[in-house]
N, C-alpha and C positions, 0 to 999 in steps of 0.2 A: 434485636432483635429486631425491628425492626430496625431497620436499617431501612426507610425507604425512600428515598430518591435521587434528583438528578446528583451527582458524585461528580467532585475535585472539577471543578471549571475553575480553573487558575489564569492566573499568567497564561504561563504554558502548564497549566495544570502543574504551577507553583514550581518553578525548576529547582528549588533543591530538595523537593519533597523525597522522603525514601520509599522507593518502590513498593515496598508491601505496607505503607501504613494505610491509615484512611482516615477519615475524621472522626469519629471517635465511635462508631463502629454500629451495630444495626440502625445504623442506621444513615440518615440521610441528612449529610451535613457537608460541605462544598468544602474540601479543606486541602491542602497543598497536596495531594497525597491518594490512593487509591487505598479503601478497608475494607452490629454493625452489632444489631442485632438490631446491631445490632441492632436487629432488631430484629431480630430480631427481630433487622433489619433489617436492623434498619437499616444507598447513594446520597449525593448531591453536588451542591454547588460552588464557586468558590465565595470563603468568606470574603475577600478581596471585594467581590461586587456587593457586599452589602455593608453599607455604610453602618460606624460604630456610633451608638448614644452616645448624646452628649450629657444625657445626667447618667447620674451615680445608681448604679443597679440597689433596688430594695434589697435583698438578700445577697447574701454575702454566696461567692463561686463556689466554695465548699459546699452549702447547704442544697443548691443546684447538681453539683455534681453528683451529690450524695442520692439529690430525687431522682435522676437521672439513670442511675445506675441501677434502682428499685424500678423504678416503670418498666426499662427494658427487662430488668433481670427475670422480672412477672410475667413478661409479654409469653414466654412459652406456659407457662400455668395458665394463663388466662386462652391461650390456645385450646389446650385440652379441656377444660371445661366448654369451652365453646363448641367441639365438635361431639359434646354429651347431648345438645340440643339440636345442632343445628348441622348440614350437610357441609363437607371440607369447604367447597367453593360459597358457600352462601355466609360461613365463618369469614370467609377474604373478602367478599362481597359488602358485607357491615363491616368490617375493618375499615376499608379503602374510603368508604361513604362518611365515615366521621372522623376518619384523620381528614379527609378534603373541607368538610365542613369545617374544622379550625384553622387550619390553613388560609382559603377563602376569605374567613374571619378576621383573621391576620392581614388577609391582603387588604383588604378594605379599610381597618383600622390604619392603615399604612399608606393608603393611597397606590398600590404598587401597580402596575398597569403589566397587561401580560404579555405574553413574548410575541414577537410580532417576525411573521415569516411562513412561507409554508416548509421550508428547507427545516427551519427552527422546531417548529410543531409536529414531523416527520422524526428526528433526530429522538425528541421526546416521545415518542408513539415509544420506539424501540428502547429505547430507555427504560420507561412506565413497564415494558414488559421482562424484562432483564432484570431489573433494582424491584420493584413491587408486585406484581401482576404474578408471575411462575413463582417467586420463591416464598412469598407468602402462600400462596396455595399449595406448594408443594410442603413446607411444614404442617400448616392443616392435615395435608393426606396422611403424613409422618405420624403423625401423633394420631391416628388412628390404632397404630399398633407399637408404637414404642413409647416409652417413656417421655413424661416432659423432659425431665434432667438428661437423656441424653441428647433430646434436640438442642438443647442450651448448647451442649459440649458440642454436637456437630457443628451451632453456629460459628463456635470460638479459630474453626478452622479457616473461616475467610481471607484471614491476612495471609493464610499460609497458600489457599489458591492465589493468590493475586502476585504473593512475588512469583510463585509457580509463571504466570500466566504472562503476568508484565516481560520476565527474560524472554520470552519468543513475541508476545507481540511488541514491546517499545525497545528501539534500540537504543535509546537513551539509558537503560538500566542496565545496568553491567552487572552480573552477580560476584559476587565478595566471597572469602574464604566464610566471614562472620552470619553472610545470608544464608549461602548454601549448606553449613552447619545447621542453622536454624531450622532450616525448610524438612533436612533430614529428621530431626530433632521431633518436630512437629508433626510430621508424619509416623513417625515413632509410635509418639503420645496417640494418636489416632489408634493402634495397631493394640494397643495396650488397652483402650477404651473396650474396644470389637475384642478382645479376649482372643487373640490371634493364636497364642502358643497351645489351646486348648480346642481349637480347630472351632473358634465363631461359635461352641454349642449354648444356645437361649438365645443367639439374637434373630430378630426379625431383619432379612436380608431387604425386603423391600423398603419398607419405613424407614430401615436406616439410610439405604441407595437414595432416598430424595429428600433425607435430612440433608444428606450430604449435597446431594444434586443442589439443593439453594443455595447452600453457602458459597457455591461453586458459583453460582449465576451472580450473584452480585459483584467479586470482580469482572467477570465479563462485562457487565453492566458499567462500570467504572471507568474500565478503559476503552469501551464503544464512546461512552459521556468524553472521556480524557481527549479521543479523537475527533470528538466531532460537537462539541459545542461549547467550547476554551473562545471566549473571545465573543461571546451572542452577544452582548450589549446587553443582554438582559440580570434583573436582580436576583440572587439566589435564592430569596422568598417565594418571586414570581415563578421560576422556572420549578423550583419542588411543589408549588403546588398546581402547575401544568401540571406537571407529570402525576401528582398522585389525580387528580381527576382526569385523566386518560389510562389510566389502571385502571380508576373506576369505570370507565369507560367500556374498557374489554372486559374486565368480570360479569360488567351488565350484560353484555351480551352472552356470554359464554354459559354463564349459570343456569337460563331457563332450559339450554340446551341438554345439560347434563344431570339436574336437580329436579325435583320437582315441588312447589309450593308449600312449606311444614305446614303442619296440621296445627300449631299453635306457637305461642312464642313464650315459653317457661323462661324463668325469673332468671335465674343465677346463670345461663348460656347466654341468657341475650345482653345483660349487664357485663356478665366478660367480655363479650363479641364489642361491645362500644365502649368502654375502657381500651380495650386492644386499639382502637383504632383511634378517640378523642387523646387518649393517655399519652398508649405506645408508639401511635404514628404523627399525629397531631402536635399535641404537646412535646413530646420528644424532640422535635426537630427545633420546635422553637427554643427550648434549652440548649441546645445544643448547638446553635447558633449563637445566643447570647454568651458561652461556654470559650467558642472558639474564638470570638470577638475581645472577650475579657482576657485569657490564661495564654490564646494560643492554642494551634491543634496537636502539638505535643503532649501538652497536659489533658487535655480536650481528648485526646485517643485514649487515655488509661482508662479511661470507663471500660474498655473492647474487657478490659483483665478481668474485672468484678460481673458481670454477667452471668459467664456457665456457674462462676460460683453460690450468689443469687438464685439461676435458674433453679440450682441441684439442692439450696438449700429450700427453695419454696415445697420442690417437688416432693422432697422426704416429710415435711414437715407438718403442711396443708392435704397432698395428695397421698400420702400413704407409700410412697414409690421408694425403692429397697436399691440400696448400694451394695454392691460389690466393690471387695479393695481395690480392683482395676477400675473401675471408675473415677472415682476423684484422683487416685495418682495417676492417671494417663490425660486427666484433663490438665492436672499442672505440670505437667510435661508436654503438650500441647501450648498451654499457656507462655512455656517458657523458647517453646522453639518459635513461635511468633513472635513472640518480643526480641526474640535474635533477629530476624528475619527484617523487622522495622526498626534497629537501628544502625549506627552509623559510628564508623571509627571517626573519635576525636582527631580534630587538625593538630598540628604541631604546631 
C-alpha cells in the first residue's frame, strides 16, 4: 500500500523485467519491473543504483518479508482510522511528513547526496505526484465511505493496470497469450468483487471509483519514472526520498486549501496517521530495498500477493468490516490473474 515512490529506474528499466511486475508492490522500490501497496503503495528506483552491504543482514529475509507484508497489509486499517480523526488530505499530509522524516534519516546515515539537475528534480515533481501525492490521497477519500478491506483488494489491482497500460505506452512489451489471459482474469476478479451479476447493489460507486483511480496512478506513475529518469546517476535511496519530500511538498500546499485546522489531535488517528507514514512509507521502503538486494525482485514482488489478504484479514478482525463470499473469492481471482500478467513462459 504504500507503494510510494520513484519506480523501476533500471538499466533500461531492467530489460528483462516483465511488464506488469513491479518491485514488490505498494510500494516504492526501484526494481527491474513496473508494480505496491503497496502501499499501499506503495514506485521507485532501480536496485541496480544502490549498492549491496557488505555485512551479513541481522535478520534473516524471511523474518523481513514477513514485516513487510504486515506493515503494508495495515497500511489500509491504519488509513481508516486515520480519517476518524483527521481530514482525507491532512491523513496524506502526516503520512508523507514521516515517511520523509526516515527516509532523510536514511540519507544521512548514508551520506547519500541528492539528485542534482533541474530536468531531474522536474521529473520527480511529476513523479511525487503520480506514485505518492494523488493516490495516497485518493484512498483517504476512498475510505471515507468504503470499507478498508476493499481498498486493499482495489490496490491489489495495480499490476493489472500497468501490463494494461505498459502494451500502449512501451513498445518493448509485447502482450502474450499467458498476459492477456491474466489481464482478463484479473479484471474478472475485479467484477466479482463490485458484485457485478447483482447489478453493484451496496456498493459505493464513488469510494470505490478512487480506490480504483489510485491503483491506476501508480503505474502511470511507473512508467512516466521508466521514461524519464533510467539512467539519472542518481541513488535509489536519494531519488525516493526527493520524491517523497516533494509530495510532501504538494500536500503542504494543497491541504490549507481544502481543509481546515482540526480542533484537536485524538490519540489513536494521529498514531495511525504516523505509523502510516514512519511504518508504511518510511520503513517499508527501506525493507524493501534490503529485500530486493538480498532475494531479488522476483521474490521481493510476492509480498504484492499477501496484502489485500492482510488488509481484509485486519479489516474483519480489528474494524468489524463484514464479507461477502464475493469478496475474498474475486480477490484471489484478481490475485491470480496478476500473477499471470507478471509472469513469464520458461526458455527452452
Amino acid at each position: 500500500m504504500s507503494y510510494a515512490v520513484v519506480a523501476f529506474i533500471v538499466d533500461p528499466m531492467s530489460a528483462t523485467a516483465a511488464p506488469g511486475t513491479t518491485p514488490s508492490d505498494e510500494s516504492p522500490v526501484p526494481v527491474p519491473a513496473p508494480l505496491p501497496p503497496t502501499s499501499t503503495a506503495p514506485g521507485t528506483v532501480s536496485s541496480a543504483a544502490y549498492p549491496a552491504p557488505a555485512a551479513r543482514r541481522v535478520l534473516d529475509w524471511r523474518i523481513r518479508f514477513g514485516a513487510l507484508s504486515l506493515i503494508w497489509g495495515f497500511s489500509f486499517l491504519l488509513i481508516k482510522v486515520g480519517t476518524e480523526g483527521y481530514a482525507p488530505f491532512q491523513v496524506t499530509l502526516g503520512r508523507l511528513v514521516a515517511g520523509t522524516a526516515v527516509l532523510v534519516a536514511a540519507m544521512a546515515v548514508r551520506r547519500e547526496r541528492l539528485p542534482r539537475g533541474a530536468r531531474t528534480w522536474g521529473h520527480l515533481t511529476v513523479a511525487a505526484f503520480f506514485l505518492n501525492a494523488l493516490p495516497f490521497s485518493l484512498f483517504a477519500y476512498a475510505e471515507l465511505s468504503i470499507p478498508s478491506t476493499l481498498a486493499g483488494i482495489c490496490n491489489a489491482t495495480s499490476p493489472l493496470w500497468g501490463m494494461a497500460l505498459s502494451l500502449v505506452a512501451l513498445s518493448e512489451d509485447r502482450p502474450t497469450r499467458r498476459r492477456v489471459a491474466g489481464l482478463g482474469l484479473g479484471f474478472l476478479g475485479v467484477l466479482t468483487v463490485l458484485g457485478a451479476w447483482q447489478g453493484f447493489s451496496g456498493l459505493d460507486f464513488g469510494g470505490t471509483a478512487m480506490a480504483l483511480l489510485a491503483s491506476l496512478s501508480y503505474p502511470v506513475g511507473w512508467i512516466y519514472v521508466r521514461r524519464t529518469l533510467a539512467g539519472s546517476g542518481s541513488s535509489t535511496l536519494a531519488l525516493t526520498g526527493s520524491q517523497l519530500f516533494l509530495g510532501t511538498v504538494q500536500l503542504a500546499v494543497v491541504t490549507p486549501l481544502f481543509t481546515s485546522a482540526p480542533d484537536g489531535f485524538p490519540l489513536l488517528p494521529t498514531l495511525a496517521v504516523f505509523a502510516l507514514g514512519a511504518l508504511g512509507t518510511g520503513l517499508a521502503v527501506l525493507l524493501q530495498y534490503g529485500l530486493v538486494e538480498e532475494v531479488g525482485p522476483t521474490t521481493a514482488q510476492m509480498v504484492t500477493y499477501f496484502i489485500p489478504v492482510i488488509a481484509t484479514a485486519a479489516g474483519v478482525a480489528l474494524l468489524g468490516e463484514r464479507l461477502s463470499w464475493n469478496t475474498p473469492v474475486g480477490a484471489l481471482v484478481v490475485l491470480a490473474g496478476a500473477a499471470l500478467t507478471q509472469s513469464r513462459a520458461r526458455s527452452r
